[in-house]
N, CA, C and O atoms as a GROMACS GRO file, in nm:
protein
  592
    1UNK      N    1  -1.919   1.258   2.332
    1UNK     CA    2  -1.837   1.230   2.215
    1UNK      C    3  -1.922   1.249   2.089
    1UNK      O    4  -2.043   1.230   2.093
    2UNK      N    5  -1.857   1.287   1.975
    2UNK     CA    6  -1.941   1.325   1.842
    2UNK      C    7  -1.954   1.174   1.780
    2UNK      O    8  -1.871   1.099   1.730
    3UNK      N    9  -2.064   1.166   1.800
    3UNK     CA   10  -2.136   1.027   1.751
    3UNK      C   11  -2.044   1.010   1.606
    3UNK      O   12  -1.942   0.941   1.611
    4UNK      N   13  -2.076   1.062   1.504
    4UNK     CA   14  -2.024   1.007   1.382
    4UNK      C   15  -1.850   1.007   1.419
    4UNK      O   16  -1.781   0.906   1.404
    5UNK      N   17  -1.803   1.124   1.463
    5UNK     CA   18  -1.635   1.052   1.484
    5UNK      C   19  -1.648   0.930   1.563
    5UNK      O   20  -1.565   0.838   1.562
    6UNK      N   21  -1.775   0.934   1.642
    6UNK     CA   22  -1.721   0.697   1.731
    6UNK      C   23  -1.726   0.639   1.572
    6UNK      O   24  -1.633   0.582   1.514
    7UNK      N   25  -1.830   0.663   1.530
    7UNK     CA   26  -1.862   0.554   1.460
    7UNK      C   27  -1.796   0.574   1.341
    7UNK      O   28  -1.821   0.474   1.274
    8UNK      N   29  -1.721   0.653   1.274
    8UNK     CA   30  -1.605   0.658   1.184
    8UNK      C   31  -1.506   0.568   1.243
    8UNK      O   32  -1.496   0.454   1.199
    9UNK      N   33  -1.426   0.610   1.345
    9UNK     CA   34  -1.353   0.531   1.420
    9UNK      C   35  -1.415   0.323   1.408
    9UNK      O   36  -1.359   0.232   1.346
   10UNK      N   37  -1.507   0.320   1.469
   10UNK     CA   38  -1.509   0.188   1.506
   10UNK      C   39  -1.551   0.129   1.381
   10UNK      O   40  -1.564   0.007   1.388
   11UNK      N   41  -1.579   0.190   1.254
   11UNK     CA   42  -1.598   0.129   1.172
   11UNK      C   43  -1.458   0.104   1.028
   11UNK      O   44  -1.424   0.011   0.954
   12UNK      N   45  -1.410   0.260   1.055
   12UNK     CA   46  -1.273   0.216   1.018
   12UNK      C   47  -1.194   0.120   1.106
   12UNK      O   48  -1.130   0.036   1.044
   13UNK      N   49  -1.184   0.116   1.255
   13UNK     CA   50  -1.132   0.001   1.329
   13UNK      C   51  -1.123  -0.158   1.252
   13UNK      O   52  -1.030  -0.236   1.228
   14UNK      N   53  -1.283  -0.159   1.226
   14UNK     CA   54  -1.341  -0.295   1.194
   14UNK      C   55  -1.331  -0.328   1.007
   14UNK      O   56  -1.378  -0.431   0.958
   15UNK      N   57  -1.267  -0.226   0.929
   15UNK     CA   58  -1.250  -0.200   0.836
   15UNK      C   59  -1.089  -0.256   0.801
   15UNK      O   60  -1.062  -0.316   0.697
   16UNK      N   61  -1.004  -0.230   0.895
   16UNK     CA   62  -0.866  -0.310   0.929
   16UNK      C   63  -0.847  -0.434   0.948
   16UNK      O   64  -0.769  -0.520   0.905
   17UNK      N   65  -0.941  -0.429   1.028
   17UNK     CA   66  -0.950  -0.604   1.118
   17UNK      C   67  -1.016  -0.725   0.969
   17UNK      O   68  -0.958  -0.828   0.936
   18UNK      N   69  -1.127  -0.680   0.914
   18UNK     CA   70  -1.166  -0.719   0.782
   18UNK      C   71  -1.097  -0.757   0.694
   18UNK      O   72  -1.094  -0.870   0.644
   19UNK      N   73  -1.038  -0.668   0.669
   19UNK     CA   74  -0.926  -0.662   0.542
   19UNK      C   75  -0.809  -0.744   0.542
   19UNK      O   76  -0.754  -0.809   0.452
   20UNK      N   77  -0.775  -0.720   0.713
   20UNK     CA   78  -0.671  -0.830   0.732
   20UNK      C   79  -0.722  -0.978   0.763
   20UNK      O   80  -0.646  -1.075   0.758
   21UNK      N   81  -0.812  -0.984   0.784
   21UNK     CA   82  -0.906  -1.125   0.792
   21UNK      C   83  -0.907  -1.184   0.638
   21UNK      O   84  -0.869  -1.298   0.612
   22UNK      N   85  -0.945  -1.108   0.559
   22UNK     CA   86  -0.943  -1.163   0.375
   22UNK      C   87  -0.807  -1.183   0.373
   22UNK      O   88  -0.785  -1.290   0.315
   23UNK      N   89  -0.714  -1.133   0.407
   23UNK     CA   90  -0.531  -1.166   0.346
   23UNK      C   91  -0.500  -1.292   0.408
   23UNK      O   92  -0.436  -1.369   0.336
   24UNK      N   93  -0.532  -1.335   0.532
   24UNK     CA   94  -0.510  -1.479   0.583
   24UNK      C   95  -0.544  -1.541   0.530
   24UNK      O   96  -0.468  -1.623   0.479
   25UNK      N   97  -0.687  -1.545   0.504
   25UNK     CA   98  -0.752  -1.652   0.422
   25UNK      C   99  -0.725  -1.707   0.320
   25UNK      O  100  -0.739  -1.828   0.305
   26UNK      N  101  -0.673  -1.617   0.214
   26UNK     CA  102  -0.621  -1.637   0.071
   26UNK      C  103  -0.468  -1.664   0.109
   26UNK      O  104  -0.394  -1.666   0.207
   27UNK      N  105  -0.467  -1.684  -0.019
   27UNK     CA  106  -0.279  -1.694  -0.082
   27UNK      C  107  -0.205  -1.587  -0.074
   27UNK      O  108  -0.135  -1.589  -0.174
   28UNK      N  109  -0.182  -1.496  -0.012
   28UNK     CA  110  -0.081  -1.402  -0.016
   28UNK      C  111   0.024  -1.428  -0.033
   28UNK      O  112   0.081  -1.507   0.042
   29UNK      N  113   0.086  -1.369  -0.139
   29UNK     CA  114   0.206  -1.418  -0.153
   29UNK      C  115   0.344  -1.307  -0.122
   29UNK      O  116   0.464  -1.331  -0.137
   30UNK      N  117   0.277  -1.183  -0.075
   30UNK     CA  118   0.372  -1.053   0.010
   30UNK      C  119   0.275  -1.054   0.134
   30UNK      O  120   0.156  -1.085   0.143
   31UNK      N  121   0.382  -1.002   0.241
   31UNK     CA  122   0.369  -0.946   0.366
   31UNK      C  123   0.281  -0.809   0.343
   31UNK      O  124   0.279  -0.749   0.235
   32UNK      N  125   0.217  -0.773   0.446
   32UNK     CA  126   0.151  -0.612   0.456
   32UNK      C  127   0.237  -0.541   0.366
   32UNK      O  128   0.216  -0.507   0.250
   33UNK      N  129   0.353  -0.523   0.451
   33UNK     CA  130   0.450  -0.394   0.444
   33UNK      C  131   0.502  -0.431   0.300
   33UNK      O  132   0.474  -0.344   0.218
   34UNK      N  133   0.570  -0.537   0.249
   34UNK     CA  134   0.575  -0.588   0.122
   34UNK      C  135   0.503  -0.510   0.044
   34UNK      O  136   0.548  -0.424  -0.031
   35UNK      N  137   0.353  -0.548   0.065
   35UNK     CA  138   0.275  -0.511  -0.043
   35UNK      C  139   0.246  -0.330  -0.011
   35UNK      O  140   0.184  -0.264  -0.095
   36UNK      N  141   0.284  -0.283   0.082
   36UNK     CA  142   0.238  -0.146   0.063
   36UNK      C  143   0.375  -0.123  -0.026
   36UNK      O  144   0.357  -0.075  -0.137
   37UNK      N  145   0.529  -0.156   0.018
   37UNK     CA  146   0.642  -0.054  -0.038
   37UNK      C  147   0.603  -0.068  -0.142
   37UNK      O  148   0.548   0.028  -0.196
   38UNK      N  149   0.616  -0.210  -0.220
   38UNK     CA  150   0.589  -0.256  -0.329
   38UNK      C  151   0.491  -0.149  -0.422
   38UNK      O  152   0.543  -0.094  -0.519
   39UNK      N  153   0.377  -0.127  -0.395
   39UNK     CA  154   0.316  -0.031  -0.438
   39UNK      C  155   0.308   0.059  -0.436
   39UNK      O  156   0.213   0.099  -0.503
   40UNK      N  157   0.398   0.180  -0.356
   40UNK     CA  158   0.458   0.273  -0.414
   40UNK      C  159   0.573   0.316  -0.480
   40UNK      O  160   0.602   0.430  -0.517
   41UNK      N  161   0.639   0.202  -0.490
   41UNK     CA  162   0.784   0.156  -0.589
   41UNK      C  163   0.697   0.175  -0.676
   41UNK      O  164   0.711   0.285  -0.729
   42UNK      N  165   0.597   0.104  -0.724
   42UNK     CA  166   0.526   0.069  -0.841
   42UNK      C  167   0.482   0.216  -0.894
   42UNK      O  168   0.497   0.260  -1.007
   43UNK      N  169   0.411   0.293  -0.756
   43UNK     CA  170   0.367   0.425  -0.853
   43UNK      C  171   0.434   0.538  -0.841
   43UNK      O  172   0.392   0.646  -0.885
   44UNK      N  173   0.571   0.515  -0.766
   44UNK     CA  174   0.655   0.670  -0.783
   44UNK      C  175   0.759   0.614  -0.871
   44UNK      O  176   0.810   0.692  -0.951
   45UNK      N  177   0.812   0.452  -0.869
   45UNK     CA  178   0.914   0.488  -0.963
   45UNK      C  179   1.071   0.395  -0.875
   45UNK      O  180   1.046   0.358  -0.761
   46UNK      N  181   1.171   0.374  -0.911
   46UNK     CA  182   1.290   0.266  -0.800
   46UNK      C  183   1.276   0.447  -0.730
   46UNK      O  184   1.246   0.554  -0.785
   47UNK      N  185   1.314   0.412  -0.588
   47UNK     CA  186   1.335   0.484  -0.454
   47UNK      C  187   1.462   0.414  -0.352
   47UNK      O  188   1.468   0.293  -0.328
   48UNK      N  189   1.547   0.503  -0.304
   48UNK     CA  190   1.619   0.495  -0.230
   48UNK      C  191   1.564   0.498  -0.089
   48UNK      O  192   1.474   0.572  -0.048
   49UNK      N  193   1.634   0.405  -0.017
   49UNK     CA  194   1.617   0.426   0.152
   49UNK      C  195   1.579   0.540   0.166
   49UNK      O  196   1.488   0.529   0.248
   50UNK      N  197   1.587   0.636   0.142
   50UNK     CA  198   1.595   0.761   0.208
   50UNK      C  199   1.454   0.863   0.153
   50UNK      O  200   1.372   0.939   0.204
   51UNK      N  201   1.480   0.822   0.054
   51UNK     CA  202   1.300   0.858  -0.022
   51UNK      C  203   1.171   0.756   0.036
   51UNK      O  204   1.053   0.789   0.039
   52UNK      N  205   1.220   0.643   0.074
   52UNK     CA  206   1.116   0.594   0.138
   52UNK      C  207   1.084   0.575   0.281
   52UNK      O  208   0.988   0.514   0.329
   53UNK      N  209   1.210   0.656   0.358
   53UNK     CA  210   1.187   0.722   0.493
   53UNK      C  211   1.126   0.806   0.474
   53UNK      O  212   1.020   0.821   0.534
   54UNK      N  213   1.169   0.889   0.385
   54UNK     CA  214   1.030   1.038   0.381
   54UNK      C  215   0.918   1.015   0.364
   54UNK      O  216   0.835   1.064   0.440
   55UNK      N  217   0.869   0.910   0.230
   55UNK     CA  218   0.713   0.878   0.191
   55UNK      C  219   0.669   0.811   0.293
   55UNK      O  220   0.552   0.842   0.312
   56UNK      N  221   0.720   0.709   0.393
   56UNK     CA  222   0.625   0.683   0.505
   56UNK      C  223   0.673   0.749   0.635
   56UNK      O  224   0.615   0.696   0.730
   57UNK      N  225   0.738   0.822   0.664
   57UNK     CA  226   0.786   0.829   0.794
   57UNK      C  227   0.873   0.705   0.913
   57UNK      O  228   0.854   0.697   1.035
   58UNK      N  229   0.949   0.638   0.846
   58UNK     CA  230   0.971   0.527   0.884
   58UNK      C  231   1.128   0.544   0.925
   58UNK      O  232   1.198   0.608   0.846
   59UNK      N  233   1.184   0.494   1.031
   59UNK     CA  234   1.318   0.498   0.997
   59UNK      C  235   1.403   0.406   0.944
   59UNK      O  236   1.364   0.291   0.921
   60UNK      N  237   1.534   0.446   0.918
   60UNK     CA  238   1.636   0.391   0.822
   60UNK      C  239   1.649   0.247   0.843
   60UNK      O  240   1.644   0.176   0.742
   61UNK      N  241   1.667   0.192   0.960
   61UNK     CA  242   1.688   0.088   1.000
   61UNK      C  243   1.569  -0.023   1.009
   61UNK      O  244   1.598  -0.142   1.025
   62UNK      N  245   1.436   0.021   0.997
   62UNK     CA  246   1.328  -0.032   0.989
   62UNK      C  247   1.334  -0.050   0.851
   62UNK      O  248   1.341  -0.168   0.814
   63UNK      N  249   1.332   0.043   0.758
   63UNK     CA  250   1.304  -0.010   0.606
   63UNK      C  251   1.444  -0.078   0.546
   63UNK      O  252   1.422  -0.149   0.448
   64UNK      N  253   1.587  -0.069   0.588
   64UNK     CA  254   1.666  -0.154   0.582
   64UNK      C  255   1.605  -0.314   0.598
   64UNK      O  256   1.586  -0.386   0.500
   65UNK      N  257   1.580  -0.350   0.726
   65UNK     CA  258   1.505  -0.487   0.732
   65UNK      C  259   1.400  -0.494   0.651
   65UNK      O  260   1.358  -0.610   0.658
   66UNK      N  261   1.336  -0.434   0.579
   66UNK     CA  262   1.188  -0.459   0.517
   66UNK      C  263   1.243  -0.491   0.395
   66UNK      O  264   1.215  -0.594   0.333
   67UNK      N  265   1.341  -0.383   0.348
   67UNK     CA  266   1.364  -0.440   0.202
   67UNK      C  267   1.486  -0.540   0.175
   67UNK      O  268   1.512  -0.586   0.064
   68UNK      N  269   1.551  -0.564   0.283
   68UNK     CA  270   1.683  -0.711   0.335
   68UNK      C  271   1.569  -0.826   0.261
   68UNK      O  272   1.576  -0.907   0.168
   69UNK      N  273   1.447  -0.776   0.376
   69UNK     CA  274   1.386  -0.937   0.350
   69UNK      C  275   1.326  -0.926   0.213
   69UNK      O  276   1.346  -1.033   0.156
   70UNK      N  277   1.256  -0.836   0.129
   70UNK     CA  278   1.222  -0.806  -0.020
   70UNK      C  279   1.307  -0.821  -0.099
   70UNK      O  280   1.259  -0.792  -0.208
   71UNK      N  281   1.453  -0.862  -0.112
   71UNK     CA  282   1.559  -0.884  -0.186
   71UNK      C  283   1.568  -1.020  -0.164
   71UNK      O  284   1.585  -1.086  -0.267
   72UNK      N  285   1.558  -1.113  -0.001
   72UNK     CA  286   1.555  -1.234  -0.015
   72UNK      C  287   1.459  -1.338  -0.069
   72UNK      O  288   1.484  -1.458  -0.084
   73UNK      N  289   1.365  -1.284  -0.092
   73UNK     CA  290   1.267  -1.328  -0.129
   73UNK      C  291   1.239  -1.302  -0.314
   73UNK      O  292   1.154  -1.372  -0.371
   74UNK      N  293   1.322  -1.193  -0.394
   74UNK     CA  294   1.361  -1.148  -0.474
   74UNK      C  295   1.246  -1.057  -0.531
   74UNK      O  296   1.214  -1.078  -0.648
   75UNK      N  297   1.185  -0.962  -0.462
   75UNK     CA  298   1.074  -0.890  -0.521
   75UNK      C  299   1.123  -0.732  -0.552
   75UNK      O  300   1.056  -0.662  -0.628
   76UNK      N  301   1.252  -0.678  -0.483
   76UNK     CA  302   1.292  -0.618  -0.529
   76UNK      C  303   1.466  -0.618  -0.572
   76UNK      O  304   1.546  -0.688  -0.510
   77UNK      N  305   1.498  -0.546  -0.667
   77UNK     CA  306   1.630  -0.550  -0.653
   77UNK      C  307   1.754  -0.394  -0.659
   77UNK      O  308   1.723  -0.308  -0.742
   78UNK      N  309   1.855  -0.373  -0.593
   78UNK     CA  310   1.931  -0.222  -0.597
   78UNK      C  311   2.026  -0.227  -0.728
   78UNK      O  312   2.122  -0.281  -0.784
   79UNK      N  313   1.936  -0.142  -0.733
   79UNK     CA  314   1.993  -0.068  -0.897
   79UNK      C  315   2.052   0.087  -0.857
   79UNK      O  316   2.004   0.155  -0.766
   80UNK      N  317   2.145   0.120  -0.927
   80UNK     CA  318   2.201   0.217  -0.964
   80UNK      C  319   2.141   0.315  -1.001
   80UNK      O  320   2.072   0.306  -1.102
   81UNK      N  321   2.154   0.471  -0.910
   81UNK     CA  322   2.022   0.582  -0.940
   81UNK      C  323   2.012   0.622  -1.141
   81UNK      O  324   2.099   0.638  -1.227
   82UNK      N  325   1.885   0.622  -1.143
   82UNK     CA  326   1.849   0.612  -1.293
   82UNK      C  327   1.923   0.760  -1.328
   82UNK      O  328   1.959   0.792  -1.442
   83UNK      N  329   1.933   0.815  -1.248
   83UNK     CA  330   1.909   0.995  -1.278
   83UNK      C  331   2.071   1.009  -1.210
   83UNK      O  332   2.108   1.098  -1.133
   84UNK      N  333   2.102   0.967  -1.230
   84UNK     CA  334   2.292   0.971  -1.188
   84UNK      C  335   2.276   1.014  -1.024
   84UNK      O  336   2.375   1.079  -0.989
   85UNK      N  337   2.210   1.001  -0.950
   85UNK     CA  338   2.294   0.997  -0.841
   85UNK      C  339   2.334   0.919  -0.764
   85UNK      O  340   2.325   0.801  -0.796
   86UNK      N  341   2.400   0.956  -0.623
   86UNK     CA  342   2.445   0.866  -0.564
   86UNK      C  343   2.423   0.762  -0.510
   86UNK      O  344   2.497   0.663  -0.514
   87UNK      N  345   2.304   0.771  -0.447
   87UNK     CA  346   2.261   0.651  -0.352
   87UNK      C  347   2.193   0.570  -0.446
   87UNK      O  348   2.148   0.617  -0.551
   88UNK      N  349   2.177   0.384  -0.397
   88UNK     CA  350   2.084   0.342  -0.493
   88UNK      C  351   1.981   0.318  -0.467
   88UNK      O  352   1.933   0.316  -0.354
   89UNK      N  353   1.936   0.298  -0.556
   89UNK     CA  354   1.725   0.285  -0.517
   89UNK      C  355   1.700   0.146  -0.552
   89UNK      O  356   1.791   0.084  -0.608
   90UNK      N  357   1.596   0.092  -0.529
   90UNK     CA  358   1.474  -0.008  -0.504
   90UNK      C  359   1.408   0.000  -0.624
   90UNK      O  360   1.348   0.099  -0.667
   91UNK      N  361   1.423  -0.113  -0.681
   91UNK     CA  362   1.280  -0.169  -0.812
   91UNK      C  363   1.275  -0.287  -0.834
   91UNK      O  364   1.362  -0.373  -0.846
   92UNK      N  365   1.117  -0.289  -0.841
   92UNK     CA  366   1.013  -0.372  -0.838
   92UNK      C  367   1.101  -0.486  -0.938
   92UNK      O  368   1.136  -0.437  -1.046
   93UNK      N  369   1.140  -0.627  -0.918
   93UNK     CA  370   1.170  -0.730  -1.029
   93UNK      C  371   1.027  -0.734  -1.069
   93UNK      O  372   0.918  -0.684  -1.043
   94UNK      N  373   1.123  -0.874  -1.194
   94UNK     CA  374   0.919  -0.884  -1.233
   94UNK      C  375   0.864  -1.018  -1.190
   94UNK      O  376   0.768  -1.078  -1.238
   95UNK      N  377   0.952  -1.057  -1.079
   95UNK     CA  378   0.842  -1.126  -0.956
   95UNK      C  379   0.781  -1.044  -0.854
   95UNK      O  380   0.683  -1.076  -0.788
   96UNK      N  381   0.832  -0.955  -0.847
   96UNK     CA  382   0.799  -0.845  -0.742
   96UNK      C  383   0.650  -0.820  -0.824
   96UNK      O  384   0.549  -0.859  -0.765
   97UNK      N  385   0.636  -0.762  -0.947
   97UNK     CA  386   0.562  -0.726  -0.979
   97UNK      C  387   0.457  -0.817  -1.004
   97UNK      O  388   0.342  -0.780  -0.980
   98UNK      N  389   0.489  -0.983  -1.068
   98UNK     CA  390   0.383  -1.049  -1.060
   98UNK      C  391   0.294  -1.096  -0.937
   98UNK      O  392   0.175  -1.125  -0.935
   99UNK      N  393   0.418  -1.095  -0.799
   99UNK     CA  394   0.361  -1.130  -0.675
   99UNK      C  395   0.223  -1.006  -0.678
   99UNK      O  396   0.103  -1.031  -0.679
  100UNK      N  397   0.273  -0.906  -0.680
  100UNK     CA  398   0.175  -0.737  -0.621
  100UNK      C  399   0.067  -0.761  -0.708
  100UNK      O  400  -0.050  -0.760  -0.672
  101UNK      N  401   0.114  -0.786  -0.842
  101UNK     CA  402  -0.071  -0.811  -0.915
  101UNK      C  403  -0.107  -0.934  -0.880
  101UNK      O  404  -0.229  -0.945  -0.891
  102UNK      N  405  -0.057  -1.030  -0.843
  102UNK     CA  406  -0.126  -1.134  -0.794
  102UNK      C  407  -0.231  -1.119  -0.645
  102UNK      O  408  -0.352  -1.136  -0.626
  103UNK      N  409  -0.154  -1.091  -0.585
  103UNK     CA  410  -0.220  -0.998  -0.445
  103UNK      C  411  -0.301  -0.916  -0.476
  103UNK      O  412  -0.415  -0.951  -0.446
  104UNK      N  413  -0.293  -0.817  -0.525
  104UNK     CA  414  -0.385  -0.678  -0.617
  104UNK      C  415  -0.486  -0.768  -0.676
  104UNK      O  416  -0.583  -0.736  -0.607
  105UNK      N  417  -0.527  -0.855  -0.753
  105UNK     CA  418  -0.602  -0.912  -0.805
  105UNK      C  419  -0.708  -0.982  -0.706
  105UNK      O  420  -0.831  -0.980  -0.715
  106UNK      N  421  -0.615  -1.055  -0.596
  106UNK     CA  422  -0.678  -1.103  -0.479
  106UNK      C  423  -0.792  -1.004  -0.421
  106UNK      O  424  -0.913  -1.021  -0.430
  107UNK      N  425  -0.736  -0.914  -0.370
  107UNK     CA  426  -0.782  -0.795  -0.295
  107UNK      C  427  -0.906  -0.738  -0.349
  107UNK      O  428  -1.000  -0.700  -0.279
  108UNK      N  429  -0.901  -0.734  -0.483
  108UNK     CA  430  -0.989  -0.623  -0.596
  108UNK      C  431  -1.153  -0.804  -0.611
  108UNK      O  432  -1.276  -0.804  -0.625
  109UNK      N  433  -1.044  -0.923  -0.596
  109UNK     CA  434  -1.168  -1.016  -0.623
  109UNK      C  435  -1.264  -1.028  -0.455
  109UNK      O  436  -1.384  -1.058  -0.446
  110UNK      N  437  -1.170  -0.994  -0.336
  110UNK     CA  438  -1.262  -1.027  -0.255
  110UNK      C  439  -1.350  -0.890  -0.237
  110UNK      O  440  -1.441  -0.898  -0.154
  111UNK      N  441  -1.332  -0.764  -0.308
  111UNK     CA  442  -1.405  -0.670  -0.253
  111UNK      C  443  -1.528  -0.678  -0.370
  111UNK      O  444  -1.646  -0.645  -0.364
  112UNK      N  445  -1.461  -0.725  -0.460
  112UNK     CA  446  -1.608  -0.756  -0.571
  112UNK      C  447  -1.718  -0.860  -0.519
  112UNK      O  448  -1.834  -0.862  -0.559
  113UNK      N  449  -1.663  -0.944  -0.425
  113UNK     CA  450  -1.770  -1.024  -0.339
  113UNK      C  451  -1.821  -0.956  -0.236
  113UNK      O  452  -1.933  -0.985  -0.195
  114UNK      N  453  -1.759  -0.871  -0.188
  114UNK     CA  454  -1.834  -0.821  -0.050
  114UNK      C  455  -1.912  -0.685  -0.106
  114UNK      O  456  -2.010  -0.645  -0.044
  115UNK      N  457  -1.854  -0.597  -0.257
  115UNK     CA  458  -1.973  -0.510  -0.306
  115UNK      C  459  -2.074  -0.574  -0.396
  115UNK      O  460  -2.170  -0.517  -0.447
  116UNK      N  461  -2.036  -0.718  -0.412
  116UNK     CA  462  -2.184  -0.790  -0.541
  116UNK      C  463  -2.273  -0.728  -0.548
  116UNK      O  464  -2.309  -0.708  -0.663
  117UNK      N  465  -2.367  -0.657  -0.428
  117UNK     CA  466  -2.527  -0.617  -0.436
  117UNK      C  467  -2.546  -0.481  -0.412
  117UNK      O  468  -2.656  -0.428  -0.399
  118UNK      N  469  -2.396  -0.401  -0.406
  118UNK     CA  470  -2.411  -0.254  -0.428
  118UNK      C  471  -2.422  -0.198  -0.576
  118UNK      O  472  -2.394  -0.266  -0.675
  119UNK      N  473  -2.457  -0.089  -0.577
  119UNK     CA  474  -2.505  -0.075  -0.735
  119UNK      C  475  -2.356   0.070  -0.743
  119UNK      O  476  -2.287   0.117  -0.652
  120UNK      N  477  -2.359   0.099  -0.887
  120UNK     CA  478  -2.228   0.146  -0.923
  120UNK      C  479  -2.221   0.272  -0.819
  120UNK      O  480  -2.114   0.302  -0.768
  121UNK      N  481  -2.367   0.359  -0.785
  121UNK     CA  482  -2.338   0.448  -0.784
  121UNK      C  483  -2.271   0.438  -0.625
  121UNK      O  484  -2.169   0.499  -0.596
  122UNK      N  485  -2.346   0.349  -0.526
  122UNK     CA  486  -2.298   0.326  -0.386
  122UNK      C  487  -2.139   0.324  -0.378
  122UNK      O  488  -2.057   0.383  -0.307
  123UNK      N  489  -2.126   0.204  -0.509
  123UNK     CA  490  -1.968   0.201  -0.473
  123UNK      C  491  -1.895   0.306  -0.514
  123UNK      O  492  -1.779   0.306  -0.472
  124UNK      N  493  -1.933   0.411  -0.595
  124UNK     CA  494  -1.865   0.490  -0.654
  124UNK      C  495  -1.837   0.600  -0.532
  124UNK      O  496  -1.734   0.663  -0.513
  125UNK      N  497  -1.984   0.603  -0.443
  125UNK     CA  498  -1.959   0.692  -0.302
  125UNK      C  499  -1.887   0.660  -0.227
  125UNK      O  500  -1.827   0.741  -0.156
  126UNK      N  501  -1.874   0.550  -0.221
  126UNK     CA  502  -1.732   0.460  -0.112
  126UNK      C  503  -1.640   0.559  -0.151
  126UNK      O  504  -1.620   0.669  -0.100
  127UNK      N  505  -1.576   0.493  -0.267
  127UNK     CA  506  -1.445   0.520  -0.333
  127UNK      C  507  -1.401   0.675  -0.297
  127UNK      O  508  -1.301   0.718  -0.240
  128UNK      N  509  -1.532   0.752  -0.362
  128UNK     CA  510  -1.537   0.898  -0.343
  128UNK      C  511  -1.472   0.944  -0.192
  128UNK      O  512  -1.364   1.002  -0.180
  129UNK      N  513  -1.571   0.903  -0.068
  129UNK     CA  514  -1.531   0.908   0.028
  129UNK      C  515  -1.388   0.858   0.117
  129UNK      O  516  -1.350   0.922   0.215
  130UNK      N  517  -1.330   0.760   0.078
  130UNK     CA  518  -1.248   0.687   0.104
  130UNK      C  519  -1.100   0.755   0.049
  130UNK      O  520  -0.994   0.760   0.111
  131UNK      N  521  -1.134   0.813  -0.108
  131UNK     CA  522  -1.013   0.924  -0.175
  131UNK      C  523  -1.018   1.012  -0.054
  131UNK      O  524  -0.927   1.017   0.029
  132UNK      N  525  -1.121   1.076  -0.049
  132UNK     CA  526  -1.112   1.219   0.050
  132UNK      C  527  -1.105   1.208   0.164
  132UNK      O  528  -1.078   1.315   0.219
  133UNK      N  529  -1.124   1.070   0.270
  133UNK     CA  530  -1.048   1.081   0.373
  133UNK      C  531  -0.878   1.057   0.397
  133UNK      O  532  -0.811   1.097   0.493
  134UNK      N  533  -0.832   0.982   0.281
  134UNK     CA  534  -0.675   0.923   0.263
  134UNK      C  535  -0.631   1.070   0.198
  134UNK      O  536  -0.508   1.075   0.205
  135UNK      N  537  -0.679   1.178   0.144
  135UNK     CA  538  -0.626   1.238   0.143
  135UNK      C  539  -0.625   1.354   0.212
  135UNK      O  540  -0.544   1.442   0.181
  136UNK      N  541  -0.704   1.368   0.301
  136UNK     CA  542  -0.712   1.442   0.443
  136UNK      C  543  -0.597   1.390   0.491
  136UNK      O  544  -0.492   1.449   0.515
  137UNK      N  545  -0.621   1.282   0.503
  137UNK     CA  546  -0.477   1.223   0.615
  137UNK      C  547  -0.324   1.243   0.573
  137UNK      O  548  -0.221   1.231   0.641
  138UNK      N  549  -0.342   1.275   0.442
  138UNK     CA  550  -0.226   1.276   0.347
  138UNK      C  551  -0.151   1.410   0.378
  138UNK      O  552  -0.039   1.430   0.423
  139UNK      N  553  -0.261   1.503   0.335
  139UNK     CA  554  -0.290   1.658   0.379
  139UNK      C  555  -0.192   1.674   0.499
  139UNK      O  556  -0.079   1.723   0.497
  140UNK      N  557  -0.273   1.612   0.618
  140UNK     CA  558  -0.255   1.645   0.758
  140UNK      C  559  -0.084   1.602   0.796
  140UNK      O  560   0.002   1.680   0.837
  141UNK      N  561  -0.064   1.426   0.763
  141UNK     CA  562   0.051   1.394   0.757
  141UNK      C  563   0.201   1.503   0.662
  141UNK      O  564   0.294   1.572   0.703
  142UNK      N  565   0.180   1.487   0.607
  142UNK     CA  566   0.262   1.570   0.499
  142UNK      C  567   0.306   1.480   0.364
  142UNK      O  568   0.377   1.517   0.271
  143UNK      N  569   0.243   1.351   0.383
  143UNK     CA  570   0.305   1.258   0.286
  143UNK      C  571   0.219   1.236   0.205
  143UNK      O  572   0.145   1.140   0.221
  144UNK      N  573   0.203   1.339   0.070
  144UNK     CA  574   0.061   1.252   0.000
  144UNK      C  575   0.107   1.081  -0.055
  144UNK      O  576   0.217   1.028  -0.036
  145UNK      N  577   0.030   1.042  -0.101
  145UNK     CA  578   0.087   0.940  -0.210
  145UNK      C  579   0.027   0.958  -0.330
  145UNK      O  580  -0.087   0.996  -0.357
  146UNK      N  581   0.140   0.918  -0.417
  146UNK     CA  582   0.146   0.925  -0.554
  146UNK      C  583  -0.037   0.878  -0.643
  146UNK      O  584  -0.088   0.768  -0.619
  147UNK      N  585  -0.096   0.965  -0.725
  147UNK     CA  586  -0.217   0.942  -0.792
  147UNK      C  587  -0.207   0.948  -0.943
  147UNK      O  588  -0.160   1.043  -1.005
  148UNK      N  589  -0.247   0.856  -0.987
  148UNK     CA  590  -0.274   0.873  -1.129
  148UNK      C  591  -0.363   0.953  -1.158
  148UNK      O  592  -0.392   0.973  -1.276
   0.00000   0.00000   0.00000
C-alpha cells in the first residue's frame, strides 16, 4: 500500500473523529447537517429542495426531513423564489444565522487552541493544502462548493 495514501487516510480518519469530539464538548447549537446546509444557504444564496439535491447529492426525501426539522427549530424559513420561479427555496432566518456564527465562532475558537504554537506560515500550509484537497474532491465529485 502507498504509505502516504495510509497515512492521508488515517489521519484524515482521525481528523473527523477530532472535530466531532470538539462539537460535543461545546454548545452547539445546530446539528452536523444543520450546520453544513446552513452554510451553503449562507454562501450560494435561499435554495430550493432541488438545488440542494444537486449541491450535495442527497435525495429529496432526506433533505425534506433535514430542513422539516430546520424550520422547527426556526433556522430556516420557505420563501417565495427571489427570481420568479416556481418552486420555493430555503433562507437562512436571523436565528439561523446567529445560531451558524455562533457555532462558526466555536469552531474557528477551538482550532485557534489546537494551532496556538503553529506559526502563520504552517497554518497557512494547512489551509493551502486542505483548499486543494476539498477541491480535488469537488473536481472529482462534480459538486464544487461555492468560494469567495
Amino acid at each position: 500500500m502507498d504509505k502516504p495514501l495510509a497515512q492521508i487516510e488515517f489521519e484524515t480518519m482521525l481528523l473527523g473523529r477530532y472535530m466531532n469530539l470538539l462539537s460535543h464538548r461545546s454548545n452547539r447549537l445546530l446539528d452536523r447537517s444543520a450546520y453544513i446546509l446552513l452554510s451553503r444557504i449562507q454562501a450560494e444564496g435561499p435554495m430550493s429542495i432541488s438545488q440542494l439535491s444537486d449541491a450535495f447529492g442527497l435525495d429529496t426525501s432526506t433533505l425534506n426531513r433535514q430542513t422539516a426539522a430546520m424550520m422547527r427549530i426556526g433556522v430556516v424559513e420557505r420563501i417565495p423564489d427571489p427570481e420568479g420561479g416556481i418552486a420555493r427555496k430555503f433562507s437562512i432566518t436571523a436565528e439561523g444565522e446567529r445560531q451558524l456564527e455562533s457555532d462558526r465562532a466555536q469552531n474557528l475558537d477551538g482550532l485557534s487552541k489546537v494551532l496556538a504554537d503553529w506559526t502563520p506560515k504552517e497554518a497557512g500550509q494547512l489551509a493551502a493544502c486542505l483548499d486543494r484537497l476539498n477541491r480535488d474532491i469537488e473536481r472529482l465529485d462534480g459538486r464544487p462548493w461555492p468560494r469567495t
